[in-house]
C-alpha positions in Angstrom: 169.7 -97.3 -194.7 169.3 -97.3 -191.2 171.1 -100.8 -191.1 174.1 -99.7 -193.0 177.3 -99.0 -191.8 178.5 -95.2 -192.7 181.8 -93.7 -192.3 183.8 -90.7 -192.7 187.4 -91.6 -193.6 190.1 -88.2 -193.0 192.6 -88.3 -195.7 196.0 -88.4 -194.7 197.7 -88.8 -191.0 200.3 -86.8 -188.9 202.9 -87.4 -186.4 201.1 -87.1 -182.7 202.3 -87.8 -179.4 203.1 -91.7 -178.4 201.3 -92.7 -175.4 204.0 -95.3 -174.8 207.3 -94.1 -175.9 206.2 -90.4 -174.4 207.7 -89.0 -178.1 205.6 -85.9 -178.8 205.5 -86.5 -182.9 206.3 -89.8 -184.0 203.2 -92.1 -183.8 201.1 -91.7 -187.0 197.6 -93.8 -187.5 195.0 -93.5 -190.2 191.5 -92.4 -188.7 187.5 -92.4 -189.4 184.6 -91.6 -187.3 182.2 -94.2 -187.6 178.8 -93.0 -187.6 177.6 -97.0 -187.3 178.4 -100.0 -187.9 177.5 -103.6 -188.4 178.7 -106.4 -185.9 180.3 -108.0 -189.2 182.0 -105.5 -190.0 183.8 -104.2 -187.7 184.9 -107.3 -187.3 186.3 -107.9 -190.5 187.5 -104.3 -189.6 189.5 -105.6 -186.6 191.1 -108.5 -188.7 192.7 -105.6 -190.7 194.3 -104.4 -188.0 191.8 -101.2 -187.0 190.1 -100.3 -183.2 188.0 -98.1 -182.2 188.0 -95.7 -178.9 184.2 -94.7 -178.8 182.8 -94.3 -182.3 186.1 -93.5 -183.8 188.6 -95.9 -185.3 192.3 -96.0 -186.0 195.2 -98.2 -187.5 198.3 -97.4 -186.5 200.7 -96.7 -189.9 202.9 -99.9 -188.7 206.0 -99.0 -190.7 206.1 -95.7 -189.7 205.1 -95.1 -186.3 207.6 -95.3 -182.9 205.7 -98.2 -181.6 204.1 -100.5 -183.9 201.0 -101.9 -182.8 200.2 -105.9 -183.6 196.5 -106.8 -183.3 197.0 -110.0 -180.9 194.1 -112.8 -180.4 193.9 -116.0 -177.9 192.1 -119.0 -178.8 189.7 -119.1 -176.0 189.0 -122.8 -176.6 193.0 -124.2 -175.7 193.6 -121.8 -173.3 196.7 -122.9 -171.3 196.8 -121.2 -168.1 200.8 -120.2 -166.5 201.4 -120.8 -163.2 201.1 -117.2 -162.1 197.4 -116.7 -163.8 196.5 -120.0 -161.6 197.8 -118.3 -158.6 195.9 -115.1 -159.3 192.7 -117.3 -159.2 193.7 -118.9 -155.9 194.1 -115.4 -154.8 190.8 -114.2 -155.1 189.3 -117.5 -154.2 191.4 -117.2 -151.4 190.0 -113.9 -150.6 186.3 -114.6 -151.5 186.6 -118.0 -149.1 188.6 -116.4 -146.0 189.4 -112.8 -146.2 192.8 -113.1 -147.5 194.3 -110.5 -149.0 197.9 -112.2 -150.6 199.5 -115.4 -150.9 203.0 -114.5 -149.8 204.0 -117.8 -148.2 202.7 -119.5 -151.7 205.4 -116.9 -153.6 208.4 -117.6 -151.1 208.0 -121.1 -151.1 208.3 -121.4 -155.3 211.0 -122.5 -157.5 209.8 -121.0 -160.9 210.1 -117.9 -161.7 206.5 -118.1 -163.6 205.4 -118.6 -159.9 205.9 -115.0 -158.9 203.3 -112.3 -158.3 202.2 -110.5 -161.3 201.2 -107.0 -161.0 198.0 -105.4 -161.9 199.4 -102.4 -163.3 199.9 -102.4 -167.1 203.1 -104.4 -167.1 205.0 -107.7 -167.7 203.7 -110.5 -165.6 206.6 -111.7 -165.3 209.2 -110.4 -162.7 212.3 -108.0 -163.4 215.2 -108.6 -164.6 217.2 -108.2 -160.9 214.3 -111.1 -159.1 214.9 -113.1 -162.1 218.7 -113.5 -161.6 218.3 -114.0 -157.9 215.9 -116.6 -158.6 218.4 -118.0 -161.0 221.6 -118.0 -158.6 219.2 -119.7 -156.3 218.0 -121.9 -158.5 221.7 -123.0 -159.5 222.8 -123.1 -155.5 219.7 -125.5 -154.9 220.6 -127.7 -157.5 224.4 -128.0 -156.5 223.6 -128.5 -153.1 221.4 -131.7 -153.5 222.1 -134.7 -152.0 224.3 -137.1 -154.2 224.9 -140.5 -153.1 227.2 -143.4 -153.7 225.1 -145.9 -153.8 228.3 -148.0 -154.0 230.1 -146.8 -150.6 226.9 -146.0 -149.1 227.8 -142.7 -148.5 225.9 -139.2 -148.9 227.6 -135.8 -150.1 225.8 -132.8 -149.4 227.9 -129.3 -149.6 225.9 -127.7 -147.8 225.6 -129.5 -144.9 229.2 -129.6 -144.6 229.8 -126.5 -145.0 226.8 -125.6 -142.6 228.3 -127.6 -139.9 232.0 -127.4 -140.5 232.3 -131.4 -140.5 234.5 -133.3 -142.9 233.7 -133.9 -146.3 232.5 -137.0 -147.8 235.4 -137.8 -149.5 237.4 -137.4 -146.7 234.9 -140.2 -144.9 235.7 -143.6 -144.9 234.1 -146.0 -146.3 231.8 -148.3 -144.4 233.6 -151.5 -143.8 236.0 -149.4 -142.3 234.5 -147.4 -139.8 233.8 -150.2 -137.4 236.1 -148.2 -135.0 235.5 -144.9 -135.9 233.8 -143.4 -132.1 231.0 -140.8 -133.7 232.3 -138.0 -131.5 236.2 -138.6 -132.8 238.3 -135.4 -132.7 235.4 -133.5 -131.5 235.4 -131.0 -128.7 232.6 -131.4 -126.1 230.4 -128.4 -126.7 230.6 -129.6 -130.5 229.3 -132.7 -129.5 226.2 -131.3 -127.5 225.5 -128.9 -130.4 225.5 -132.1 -133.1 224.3 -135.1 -130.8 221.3 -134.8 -132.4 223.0 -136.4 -135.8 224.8 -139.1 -134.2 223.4 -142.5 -135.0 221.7 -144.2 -132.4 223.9 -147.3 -132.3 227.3 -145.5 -132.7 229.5 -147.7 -135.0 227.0 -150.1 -136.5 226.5 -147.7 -139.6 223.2 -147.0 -141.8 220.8 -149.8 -141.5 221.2 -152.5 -144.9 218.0 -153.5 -145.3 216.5 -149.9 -145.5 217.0 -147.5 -148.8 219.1 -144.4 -148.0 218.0 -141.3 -146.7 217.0 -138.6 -149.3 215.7 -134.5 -149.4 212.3 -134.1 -150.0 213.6 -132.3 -153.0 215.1 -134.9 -154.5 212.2 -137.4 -153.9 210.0 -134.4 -155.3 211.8 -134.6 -158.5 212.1 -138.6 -158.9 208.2 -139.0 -158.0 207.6 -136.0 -161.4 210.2 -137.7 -163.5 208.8 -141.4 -163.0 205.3 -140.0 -163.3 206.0 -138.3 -166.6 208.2 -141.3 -167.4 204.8 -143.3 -166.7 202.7 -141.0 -168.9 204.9 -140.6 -171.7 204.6 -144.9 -171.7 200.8 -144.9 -171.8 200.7 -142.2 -174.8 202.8 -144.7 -176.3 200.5 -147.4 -176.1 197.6 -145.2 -177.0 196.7 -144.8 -173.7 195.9 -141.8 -171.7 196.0 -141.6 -167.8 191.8 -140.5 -166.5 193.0 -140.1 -163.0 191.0 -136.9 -162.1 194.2 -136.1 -159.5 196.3 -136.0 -161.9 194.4 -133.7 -164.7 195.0 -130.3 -164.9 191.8 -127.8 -163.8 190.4 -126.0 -166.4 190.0 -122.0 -166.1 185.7 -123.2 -165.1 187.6 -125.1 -162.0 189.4 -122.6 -160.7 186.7 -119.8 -161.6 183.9 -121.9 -159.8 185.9 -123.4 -156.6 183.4 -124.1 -154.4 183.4 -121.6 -151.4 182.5 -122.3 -147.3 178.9 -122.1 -146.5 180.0 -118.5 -145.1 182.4 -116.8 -147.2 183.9 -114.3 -146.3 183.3 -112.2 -149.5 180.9 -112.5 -152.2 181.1 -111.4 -155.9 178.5 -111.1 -158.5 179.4 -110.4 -162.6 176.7 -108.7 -164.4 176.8 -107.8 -168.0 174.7 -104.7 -168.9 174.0 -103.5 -172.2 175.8 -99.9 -172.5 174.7 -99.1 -176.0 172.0 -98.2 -176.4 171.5 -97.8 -172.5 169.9 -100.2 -170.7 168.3 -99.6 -167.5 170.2 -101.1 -165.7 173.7 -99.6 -166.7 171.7 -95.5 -166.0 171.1 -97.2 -163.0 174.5 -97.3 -161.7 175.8 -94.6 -163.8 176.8 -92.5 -161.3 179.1 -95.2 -159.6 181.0 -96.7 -162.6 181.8 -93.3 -163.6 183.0 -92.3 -159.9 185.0 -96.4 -160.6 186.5 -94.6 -163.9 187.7 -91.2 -162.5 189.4 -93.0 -159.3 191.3 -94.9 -161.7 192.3 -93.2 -164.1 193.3 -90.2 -161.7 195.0 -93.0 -159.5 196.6 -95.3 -161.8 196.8 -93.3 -165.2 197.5 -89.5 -163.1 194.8 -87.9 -165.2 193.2 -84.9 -163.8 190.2 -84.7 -162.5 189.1 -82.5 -165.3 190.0 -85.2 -168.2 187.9 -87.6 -166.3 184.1 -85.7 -166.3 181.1 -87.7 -167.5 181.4 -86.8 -171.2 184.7 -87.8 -171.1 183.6 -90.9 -170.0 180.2 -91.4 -172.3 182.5 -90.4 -175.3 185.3 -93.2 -174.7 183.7 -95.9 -173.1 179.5 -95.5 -173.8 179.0 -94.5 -177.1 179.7 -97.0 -179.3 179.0 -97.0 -183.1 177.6 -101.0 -183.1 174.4 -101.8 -183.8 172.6 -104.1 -182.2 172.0 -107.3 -183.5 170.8 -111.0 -182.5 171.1 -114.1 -184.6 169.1 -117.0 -184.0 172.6 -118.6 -183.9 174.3 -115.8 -182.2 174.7 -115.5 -178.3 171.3 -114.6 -176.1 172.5 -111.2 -175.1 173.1 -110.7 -178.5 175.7 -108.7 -180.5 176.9 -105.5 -179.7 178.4 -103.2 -176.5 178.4 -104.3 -173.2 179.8 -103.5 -169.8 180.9 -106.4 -167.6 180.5 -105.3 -163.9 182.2 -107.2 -161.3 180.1 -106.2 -157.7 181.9 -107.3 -154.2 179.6 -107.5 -151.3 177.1 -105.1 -153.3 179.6 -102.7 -154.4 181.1 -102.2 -157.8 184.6 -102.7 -157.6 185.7 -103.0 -161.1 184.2 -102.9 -165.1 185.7 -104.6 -168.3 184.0 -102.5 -171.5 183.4 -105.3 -174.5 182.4 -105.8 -177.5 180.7 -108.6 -178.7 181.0 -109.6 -182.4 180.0 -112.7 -184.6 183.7 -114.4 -184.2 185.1 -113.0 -181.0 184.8 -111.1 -177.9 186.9 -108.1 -178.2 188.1 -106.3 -174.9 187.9 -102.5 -174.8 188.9 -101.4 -172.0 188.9 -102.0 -167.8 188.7 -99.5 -165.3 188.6 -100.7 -161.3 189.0 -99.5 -157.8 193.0 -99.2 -157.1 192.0 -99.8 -153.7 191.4 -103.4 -155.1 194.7 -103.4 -156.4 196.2 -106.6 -154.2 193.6 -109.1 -156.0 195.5 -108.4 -159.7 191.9 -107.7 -161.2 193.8 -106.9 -164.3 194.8 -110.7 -165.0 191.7 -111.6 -163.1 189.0 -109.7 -165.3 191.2 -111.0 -168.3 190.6 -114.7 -167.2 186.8 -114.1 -166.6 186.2 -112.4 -170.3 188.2 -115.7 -171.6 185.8 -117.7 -169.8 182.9 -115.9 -170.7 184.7 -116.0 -174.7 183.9 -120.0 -173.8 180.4 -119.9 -172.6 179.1 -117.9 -175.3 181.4 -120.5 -177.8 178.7 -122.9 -176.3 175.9 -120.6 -177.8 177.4 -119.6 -180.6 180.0 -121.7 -181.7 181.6 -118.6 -184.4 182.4 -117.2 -181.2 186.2 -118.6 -180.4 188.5 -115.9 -179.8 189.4 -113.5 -177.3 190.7 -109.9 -178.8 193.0 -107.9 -176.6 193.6 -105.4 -179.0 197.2 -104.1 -179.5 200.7 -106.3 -178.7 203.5 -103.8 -178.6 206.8 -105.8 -178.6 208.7 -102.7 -178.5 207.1 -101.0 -175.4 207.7 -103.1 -172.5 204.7 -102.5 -170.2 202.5 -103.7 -173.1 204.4 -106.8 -173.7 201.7 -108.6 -170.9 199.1 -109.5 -172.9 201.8 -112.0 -175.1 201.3 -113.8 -171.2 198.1 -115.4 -172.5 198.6 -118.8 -174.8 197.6 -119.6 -177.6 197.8 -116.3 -178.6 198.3 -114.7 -182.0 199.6 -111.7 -184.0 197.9 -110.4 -187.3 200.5 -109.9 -190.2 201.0 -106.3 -190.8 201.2 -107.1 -194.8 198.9 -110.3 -195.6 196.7 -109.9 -192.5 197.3 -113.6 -191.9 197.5 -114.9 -188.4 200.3 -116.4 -186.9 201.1 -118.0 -183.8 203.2 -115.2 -181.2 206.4 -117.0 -180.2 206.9 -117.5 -183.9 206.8 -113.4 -184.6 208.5 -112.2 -180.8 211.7 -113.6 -182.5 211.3 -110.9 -185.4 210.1 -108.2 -183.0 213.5 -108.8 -181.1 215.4 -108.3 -184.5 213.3 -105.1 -185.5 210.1 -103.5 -183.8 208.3 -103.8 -187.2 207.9 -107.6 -189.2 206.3 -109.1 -191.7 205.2 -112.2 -190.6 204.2 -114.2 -193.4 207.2 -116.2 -194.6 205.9 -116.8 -198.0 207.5 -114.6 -199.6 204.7 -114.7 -202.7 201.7 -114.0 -200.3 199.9 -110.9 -200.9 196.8 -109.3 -199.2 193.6 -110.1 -202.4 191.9 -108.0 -199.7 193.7 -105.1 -200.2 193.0 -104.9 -204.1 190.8 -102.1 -204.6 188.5 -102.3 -207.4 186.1 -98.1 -207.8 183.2 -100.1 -209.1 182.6 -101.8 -206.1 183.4 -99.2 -203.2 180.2 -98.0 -202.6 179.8 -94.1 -200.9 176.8 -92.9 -199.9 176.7 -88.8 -201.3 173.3 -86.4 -201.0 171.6 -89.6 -199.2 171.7 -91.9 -202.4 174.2 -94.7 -202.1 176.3 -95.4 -205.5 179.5 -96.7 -206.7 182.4 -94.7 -206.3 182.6 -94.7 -210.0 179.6 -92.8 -210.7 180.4 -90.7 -208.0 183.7 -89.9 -210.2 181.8 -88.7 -213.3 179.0 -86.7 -211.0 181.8 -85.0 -209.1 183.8 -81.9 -210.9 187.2 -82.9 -208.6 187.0 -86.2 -207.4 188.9 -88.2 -204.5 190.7 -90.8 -206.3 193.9 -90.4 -203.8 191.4 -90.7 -200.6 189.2 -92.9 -201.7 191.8 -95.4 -202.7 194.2 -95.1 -199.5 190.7 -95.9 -197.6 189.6 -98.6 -199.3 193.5 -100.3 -199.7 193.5 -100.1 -195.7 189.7 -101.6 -195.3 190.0 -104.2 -197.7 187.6 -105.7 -200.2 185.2 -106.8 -197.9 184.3 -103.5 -196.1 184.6 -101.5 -199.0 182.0 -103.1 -201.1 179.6 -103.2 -197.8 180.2 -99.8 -196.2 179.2 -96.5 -196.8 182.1 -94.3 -197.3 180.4 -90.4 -196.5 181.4 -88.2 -199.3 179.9 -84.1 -199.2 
């Protein structure tokens, strides 16, 4: 029995207080404590929507709660990395490499509004909604203000040199065969001719040189070399070609993790992964110091008191874990199971991503770190090293494919960050189907709760429960629960079939439900 997973489902669920919408009674969930657990089944667990904090698990009641809560996946294996999750790399290479400590000039100097900083906090990565129509009305001034010319006349427009300068328009110019006799400094005063000599052609009258193309911004001749080089690409996909030019492909998340540093960095870091249950020794090793990590944070970042952050606090939400630990001569070396990923910056612990890892995924926990870290966005960074580390164990064990961040909550916009990360997906509340997120953030905008599934005639087979095979385990002897029913004066039909609806088939015919 030792290898069985046993829990102790509570009947029932009432209103509580939202940790996102601050309501004090609207968020109802469905509970159990899990006394342990196979690998497999909490993660078939997980693909129904549940999640555990320490060795109990919820699932929030999606059509009643305040903020519904989606479980979201990425496929680790086509990650596509946004512009901003590239520059949070650069950042802490950056930082490793030379000591620096931002990338301002990088953020100034871009025209996307993916290129902006993204917080570490637990917000959008993208920028608010004032930055993004700045950027915009700069974006639209940029683009009326580039250079058109007349490659007929020979003759360049640009409004905002004109206006700059208060010189005449291009239309008012003439054209070229005519300005033979035109003097450059014509119905100019003499201190406006010192302060523009430097724009006056250097053989006044002859006009722009034939035999040479026109003069163009570097914009402009940004945007013609990307359009003739996609022009080029789309052309070699058509004849089944594909362009190998290592400049011109895109680095992988491994490139930009592993960017080779000077022979003297400035910084060094080092990721460990520790065991954390059981303990190994060397997670009570450093005990003391990732627990002094978690209070600072959570007092900092969270405004927890000092009080709510002791060390049982801590062992009960982020140690104790209900897995069992298992290896596979398939699976991953570390094998299965809980794990604390430890990221160590010149020999001192800086920040710590809790994990769990199970036969199809890696699922994230939790991450605590120093806020006085705050400026590298080790948020988005520790993300991008668990996807990677989702990869290398995909190498080991090739089940291993997906990277679970636990909850999406459309509705609550700090939590809408974690849609940043593509492909992503967003389990189906009813069928417990997965589907891809920009095709289910269209619903979310049009209520906070969806069904996802558009076939109408899907159902969840999962979800059909069957008493013969739900299997409790009552006075130590594991039994159907339909024996149970005839031993048992009052039994627990309502209980027993709300738990094993919400489980599904596949948990409730493998673990033990507790019955006294």
């Amino acid at each position: 029995m030792s290898d069985r997973s046993i829990v102790e489902y509570f009947s029932g669920h009432e209103g509580h207080r939202c940790g996102y919408c601050k309501s004090e009674t609207t968020s109802y969930s469905n509970g159990m404590w899990v006394h342990m657990i196979a690998v497999e089944d909490y993660q078939n667990l997980i693909d129904r929507g549940w999640r555990r904090s320490g060795k109990y698990c919820y699932k929030p009641a999606m059509e009643i709660t305040c903020c519904p809560q989606y479980t979201i996946k990425c496929d680790c294996k086509a990650i596509k990395l946004t512009t901003s999750q590239k520059k949070v790399l650069k950042k802490m290479h950056n930082f490793l490499a030379y000591g620096r400590k931002s990338m301002q000039s990088d953020i100034k100097s871009s025209n996307s509004l993916d290129d902006v900083k993204s917080t570490d906090e637990p917000i959008s990565d993208f920028p608010d909604s004032e930055l993004v129509s700045k950027m915009a009305e700069r974006t639209e001034k940029d683009i009326k203000n580039i250079t058109v010319w007349n490659k007929n006349e020979g003759i360049a427009s640009c409004s905002s040199f004109v206006e700059s300068s208060h010189l005449k328009p291009a239309s008012s110019l003439k054209r070229k065969d005519d300005m033979d006799d035109v003097h450059p400094y014509q119905g100019t005063t003499k201190s406006e001719k010192q302060k523009y000599s430097k724009f006056r052609n250097p053989r006044p009258g002859l006009g722009p040189d034939p035999t040479k193309p026109f003069c163009k911004k570097a914009k402009a001749l940004r945007r013609e070399k990307k359009q003739e080089k996609l022009r080029n690409k789309l052309k070699g996909e058509g004849h089944g070609m594909k362009d190998h030019n290592p400049v011109n492909e895109s680095k992988s998340l491994e490139d930009l993790l592993n960017a080779p540093l000077p022979e003297n960095p400035a910084h060094r870091l080092e990721v460990r992964l520790v065991r954390s249950s059981p303990l190994s020794s060397e997670f009570k090793q450093d005990f003391k110091i990732t627990h002094g990590i978690f209070k600072k944070y959570q007092m900092v970042i969270h405004k927890e008191k000092e009080s709510d952050c002791d060390q049982k606090s801590f062992s009960e939400f982020l140690i104790t874990s209900p897995l069992q630990v298992e290896t596979k001569p398939n699976g991953p070396s570390c094998g299965y199971g809980s794990f604390h990923q430890q990221y160590w910056l010149d020999g001192k612990l800086i920040a710590v991503g809790v994990l769990d890892i199970l036969p199809s995924c890696v699922s994230s926990v939790y991450l605590y770190y120093d806020p006085d870290y705050s400026f590298l966005s080790l948020g988005t960074y520790a993300a991008l090293r668990e996807i990677a580390f989702c990869r290398e164990l995909h190498q080991e064990a090739p089940s291993i494919c997906y990277y679970y961040m636990g909850f999406y909550i459309h509705s609550c916009p700090k939590m809408k960050y974690k849609g940043n990360y593509y492909p992503s997906f967003l389990l189906c509340p009813e069928t417990y189907t997965w589907h891809p997120i920009e095709k289910c953030t269209p619903k979310l905008d049009v209520s906070k709760y969806s069904r996802f599934e558009e076939d109408g005639t899907k159902e969840d087979n999962d979800g059909v429960v069957n008493y013969e095979e739900i299997l409790v385990l009552y006075k130590f002897k594991i039994m159907p629960y339909s024996f149970y029913r005839r031993i048992r004066v009052t039994a627990d039909d309502d209980e027993v079939h709300q738990y094993a609806k919400l489980v599904g088939k596949k948990c409730y015919s493998n673990i033990l439900l507790y019955r006294d």
